[in-house]
C-alpha positions as CSV (number, residue, x, y, z in Angstrom):
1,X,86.6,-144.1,-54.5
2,X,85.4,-147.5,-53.5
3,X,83.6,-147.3,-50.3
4,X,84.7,-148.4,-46.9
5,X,82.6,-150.4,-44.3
6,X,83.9,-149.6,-40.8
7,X,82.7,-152.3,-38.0
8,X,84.3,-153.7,-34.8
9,X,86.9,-152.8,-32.4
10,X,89.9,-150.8,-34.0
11,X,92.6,-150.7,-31.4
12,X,94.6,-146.7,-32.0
13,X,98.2,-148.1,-31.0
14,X,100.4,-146.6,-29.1
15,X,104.0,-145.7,-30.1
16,X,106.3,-147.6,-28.2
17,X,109.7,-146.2,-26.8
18,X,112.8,-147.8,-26.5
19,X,114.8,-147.4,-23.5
20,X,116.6,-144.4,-25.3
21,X,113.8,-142.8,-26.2
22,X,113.5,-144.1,-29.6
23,X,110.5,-145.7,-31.2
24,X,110.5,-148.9,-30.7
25,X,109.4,-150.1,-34.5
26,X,110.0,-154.3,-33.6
27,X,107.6,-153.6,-30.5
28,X,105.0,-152.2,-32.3
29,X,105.0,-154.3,-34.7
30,X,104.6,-157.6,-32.1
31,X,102.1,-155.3,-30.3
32,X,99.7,-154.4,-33.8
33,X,99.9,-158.4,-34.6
34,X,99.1,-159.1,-31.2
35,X,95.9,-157.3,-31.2
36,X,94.8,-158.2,-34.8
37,X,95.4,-161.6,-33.9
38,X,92.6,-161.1,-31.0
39,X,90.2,-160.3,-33.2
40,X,90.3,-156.4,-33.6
41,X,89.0,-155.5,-37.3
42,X,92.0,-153.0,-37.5
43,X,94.5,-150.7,-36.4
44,X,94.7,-146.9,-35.9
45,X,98.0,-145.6,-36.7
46,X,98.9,-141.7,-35.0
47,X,95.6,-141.5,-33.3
48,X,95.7,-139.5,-29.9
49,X,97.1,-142.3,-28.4
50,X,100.0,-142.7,-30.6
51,X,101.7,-139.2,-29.4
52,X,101.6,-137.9,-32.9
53,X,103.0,-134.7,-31.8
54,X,105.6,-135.7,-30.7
55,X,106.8,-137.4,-33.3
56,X,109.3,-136.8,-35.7
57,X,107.9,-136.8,-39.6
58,X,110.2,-139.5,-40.0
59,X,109.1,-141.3,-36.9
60,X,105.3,-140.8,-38.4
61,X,106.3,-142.6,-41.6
62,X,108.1,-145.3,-39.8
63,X,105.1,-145.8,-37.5
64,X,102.6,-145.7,-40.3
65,X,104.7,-148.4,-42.4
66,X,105.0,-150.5,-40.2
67,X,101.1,-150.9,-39.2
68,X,100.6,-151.2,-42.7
69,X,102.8,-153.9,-43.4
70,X,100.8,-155.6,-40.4
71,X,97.1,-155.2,-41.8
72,X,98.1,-156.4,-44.9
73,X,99.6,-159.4,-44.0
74,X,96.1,-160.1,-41.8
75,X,94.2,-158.2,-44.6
76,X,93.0,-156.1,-41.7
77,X,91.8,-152.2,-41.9
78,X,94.0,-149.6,-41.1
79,X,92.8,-146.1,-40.2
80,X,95.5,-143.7,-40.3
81,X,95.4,-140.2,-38.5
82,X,95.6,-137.1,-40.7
83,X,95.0,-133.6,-41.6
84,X,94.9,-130.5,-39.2
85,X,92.7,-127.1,-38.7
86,X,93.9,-125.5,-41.8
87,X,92.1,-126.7,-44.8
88,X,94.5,-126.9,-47.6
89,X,96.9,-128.3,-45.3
90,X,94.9,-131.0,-44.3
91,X,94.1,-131.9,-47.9
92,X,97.8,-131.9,-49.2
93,X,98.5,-134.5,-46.2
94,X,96.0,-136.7,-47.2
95,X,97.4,-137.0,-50.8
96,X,100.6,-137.6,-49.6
97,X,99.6,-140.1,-47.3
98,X,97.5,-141.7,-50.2
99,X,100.3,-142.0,-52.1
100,X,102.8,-143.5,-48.9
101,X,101.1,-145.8,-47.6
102,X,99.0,-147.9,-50.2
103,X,95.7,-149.9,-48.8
104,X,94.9,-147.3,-46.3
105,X,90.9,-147.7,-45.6
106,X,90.5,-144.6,-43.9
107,X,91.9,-141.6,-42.3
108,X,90.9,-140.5,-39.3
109,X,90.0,-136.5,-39.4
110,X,89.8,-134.6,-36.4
111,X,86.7,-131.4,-36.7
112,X,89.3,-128.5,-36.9
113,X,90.3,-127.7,-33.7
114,X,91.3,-124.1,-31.6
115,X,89.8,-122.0,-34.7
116,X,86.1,-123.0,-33.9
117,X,84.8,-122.1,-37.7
118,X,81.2,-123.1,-36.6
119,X,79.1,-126.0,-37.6
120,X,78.8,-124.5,-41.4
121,X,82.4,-124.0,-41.5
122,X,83.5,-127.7,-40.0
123,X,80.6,-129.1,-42.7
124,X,82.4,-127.0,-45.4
125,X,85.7,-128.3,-44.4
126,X,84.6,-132.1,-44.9
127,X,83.4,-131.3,-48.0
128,X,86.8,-129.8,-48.9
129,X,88.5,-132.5,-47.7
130,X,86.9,-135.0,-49.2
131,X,86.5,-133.7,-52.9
132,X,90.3,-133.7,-52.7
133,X,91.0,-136.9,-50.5
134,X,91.9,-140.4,-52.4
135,X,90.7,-141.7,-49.4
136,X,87.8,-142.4,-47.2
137,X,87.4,-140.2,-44.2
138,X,86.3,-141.1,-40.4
139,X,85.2,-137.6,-38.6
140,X,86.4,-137.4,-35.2
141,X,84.5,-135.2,-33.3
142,X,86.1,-134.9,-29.6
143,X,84.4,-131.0,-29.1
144,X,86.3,-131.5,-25.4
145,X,89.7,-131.0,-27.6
146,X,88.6,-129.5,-30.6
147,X,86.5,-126.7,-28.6
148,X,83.5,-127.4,-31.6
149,X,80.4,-128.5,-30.6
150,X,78.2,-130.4,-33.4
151,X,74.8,-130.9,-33.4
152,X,73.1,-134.2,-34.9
153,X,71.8,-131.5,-38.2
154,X,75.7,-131.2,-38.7
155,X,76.6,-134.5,-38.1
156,X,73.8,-136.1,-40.6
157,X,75.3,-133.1,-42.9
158,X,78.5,-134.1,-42.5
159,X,77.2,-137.6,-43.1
160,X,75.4,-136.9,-46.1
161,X,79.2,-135.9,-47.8
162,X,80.6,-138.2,-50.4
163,X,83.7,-140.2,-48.9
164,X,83.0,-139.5,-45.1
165,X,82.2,-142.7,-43.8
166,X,82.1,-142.6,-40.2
167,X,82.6,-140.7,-37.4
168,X,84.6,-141.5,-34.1
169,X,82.3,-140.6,-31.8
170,X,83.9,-139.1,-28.6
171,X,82.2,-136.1,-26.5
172,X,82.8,-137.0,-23.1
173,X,79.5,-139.1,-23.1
174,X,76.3,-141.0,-23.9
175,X,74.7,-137.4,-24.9
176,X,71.6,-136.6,-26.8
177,X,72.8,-136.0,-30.3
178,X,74.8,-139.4,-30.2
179,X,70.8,-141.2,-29.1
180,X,69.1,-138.8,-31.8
181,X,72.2,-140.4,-34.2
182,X,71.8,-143.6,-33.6
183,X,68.3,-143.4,-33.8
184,X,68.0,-142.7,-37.3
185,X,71.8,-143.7,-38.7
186,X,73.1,-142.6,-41.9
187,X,73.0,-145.3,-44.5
188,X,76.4,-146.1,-45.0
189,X,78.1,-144.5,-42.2
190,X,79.6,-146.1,-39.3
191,X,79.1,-144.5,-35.9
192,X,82.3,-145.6,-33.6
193,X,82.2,-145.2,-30.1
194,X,85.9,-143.3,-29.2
195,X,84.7,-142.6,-25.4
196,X,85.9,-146.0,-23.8
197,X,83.5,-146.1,-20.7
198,X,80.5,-145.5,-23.0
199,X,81.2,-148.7,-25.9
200,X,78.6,-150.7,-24.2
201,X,75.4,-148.4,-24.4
202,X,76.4,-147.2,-27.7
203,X,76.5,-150.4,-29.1
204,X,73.6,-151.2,-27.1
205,X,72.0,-148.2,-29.6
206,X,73.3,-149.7,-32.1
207,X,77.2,-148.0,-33.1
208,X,79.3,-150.2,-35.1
209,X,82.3,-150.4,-33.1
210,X,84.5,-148.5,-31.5
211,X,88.1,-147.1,-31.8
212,X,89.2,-147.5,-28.0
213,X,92.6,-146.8,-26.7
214,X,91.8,-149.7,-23.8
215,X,91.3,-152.1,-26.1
216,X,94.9,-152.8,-25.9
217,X,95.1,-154.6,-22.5
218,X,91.9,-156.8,-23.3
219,X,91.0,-157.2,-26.9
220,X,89.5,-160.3,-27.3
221,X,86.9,-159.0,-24.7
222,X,86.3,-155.8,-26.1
223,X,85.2,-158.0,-29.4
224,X,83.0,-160.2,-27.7
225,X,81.4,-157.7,-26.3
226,X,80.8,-156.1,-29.7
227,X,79.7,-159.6,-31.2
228,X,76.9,-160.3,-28.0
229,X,75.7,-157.0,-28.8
230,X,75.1,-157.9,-32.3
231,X,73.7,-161.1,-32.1
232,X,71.4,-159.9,-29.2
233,X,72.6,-161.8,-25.6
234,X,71.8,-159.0,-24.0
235,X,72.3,-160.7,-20.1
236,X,76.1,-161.2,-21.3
237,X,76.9,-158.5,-23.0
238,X,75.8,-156.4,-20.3
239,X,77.6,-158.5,-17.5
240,X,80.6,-158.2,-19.9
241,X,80.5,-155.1,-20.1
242,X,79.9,-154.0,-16.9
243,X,83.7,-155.2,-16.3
244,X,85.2,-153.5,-19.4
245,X,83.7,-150.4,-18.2
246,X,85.6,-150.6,-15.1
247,X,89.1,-151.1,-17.4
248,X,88.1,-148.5,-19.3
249,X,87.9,-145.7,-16.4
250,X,91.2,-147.5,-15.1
251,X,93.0,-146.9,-18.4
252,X,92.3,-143.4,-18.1
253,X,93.3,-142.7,-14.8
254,X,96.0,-141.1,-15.9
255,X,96.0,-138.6,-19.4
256,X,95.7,-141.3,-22.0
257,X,97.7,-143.7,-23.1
258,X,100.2,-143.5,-19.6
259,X,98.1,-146.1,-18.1
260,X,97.5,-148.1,-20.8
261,X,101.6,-148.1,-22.0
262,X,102.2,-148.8,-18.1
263,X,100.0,-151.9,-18.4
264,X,101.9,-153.0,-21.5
265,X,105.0,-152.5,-20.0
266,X,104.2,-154.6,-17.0
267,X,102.9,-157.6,-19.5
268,X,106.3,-157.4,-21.1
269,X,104.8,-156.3,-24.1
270,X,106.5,-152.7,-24.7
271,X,110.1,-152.3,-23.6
272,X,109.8,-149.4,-21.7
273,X,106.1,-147.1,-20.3
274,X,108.1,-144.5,-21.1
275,X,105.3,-141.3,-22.9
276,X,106.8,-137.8,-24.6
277,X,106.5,-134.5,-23.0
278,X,104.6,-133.2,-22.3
279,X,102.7,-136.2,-21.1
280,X,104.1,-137.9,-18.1
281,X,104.4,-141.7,-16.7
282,X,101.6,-143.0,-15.2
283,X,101.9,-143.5,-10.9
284,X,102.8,-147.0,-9.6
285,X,99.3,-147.4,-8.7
286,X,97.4,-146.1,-11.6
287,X,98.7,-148.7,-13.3
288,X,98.4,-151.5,-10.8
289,X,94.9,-150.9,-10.5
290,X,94.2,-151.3,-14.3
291,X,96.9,-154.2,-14.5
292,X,94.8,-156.1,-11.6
293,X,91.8,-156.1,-13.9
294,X,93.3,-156.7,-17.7
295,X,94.7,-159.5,-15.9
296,X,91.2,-160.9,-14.7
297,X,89.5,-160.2,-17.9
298,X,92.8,-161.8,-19.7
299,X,92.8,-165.2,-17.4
300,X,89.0,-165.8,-17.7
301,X,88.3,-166.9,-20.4
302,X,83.7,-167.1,-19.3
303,X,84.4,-163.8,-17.6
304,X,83.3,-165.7,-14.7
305,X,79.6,-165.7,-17.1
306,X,77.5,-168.8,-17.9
307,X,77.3,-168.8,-21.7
């Protein structure tokens, strides 16, 4: 399995909804171009913020075509969410998504969630996974869903496992396992930041991206912010990211992505904010708010910032 090098801002799309409630495959499309085109390094296709429980298996299949289609013709990544609590499951959906959607870099892996098999079982389930998988894997490790806690031992464990190659890091914040991580990183594994409001200090620690659901409504910003970070302007990329911190809490106002597909909606860039049960709309005013400041971040090009 050749390796995969995760860095940058990977934008998880949402799954648009036409006006009769089906998915809107020509929107997404436009939208997964959209952001590629300002500079994200790929897409995530039926992350969280996709609804991929609530879609159909043929409406998964759509969705995941189509963002394929899209990273290929911009020779982008795309990181496609898979697999499920149950270990044998999990691996016979990763071979047929191998064999569906060619050129996929990654898929993204949630720890087993509900059943709580402990850090030795959640370590042994990688493993599994990955002896079987044709594909890379990205651990996401979001113990707020999951209900499984992982320390850094289990993380550098799970690290350590042929054809894991990053993990999306998202525990609710900037705790001490994520420091103790990026301390010492794994060679070869990417640490993503998948807690919007925390992108800047972990790239400040050095993560190698993120895979952030606000990205949407201000791409271009999200990867300048990564790029000052790397090259070391540390006055703008703190400025910057003082004000993509504030987006970010806007986003989630709401249970993500109602905000965000609210925003898009209002920028004419999604037919319809419509999200599945049992999600609901975001309020009038939820989405103002983060509108108000997409827009500033979108119409300024300096962010109001010497260079």
């Amino acid at each position: 399995m050749e390796h995969t090098v995760l860095k940058g801002i990977y934008v998880p799309l949402v799954t648009p909804f036409a006006e009769d409630g089906s998915v809107a495959l020509d929107a997404l499309e436009k939208l997964a171009g959209s952001v590629l085109d300002d500079g994200a390094a790929g897409l995530v296709a039926l992350g969280t913020t996709g609804e991929p429980a609530t879609l159909s298996a043929d409406e998964r299949r759509a969705v995941t075509e189509v963002c394929a289609a899209v990273c290929a013709e911009r020779g982008a990544q795309l990181v496609v969410g898979s697999g499920g609590p149950g270990t044998g499951a999990a691996a016979e959906e990763l071979a047929a998504l191998a064999a569906r959607v060619p050129g996929v870099a990654a898929a993204l892996v949630t720890v087993p969630s509900f059943v709580r098999p402990g850090e030795a079982g959640t370590v042994a389930h990688f493993r599994a996974l990955a002896a079987a998988s044709p594909v890379p894997l990205v651990a996401y490790h979001i113990p707020y869903r999951t209900g499984q806690q992982l320390t850094v031992g289990a993380l550098r464990q799970v690290a350590a496992v042929p054809g894991v190659v990053g993990v999306k890091y998202a525990t609710g914040g900037l705790d001490q396992d994520a420091v103790e991580l990026l301390a010492d990183p794994p060679a070869g594994f990417a640490v993503l930041a998948g807690e919007d409001p925390f992108l800047a200090p972990m790239l400040a620690l050095g993560a190698a991206g993120g895979i952030l659901a606000s990205a949407h409504l201000a791409t271009a910003r999200f990867v300048e912010l990564a790029a000052a970070w790397e090259r070391g302007d540390v006055p703008r990329a703190r400025a910057l990211g003082h004000r993509l911190t504030a987006l970010t809490v806007a986003a989630f106002a709401a249970p993500n992505p109602a905000v965000v597909k609210g925003v898009l909606h209002a920028q004419g860039r999604i037919p319809t904010p419509d999200v599945r049960l049992p999600l609901l709309p975001a309020g009038p005013a939820e989405v103002a708010a983060a509108l108000e400041l997409a827009t500033a971040l979108g119409t300024d090009p300096g962010t109001g910032l010497d260079h």
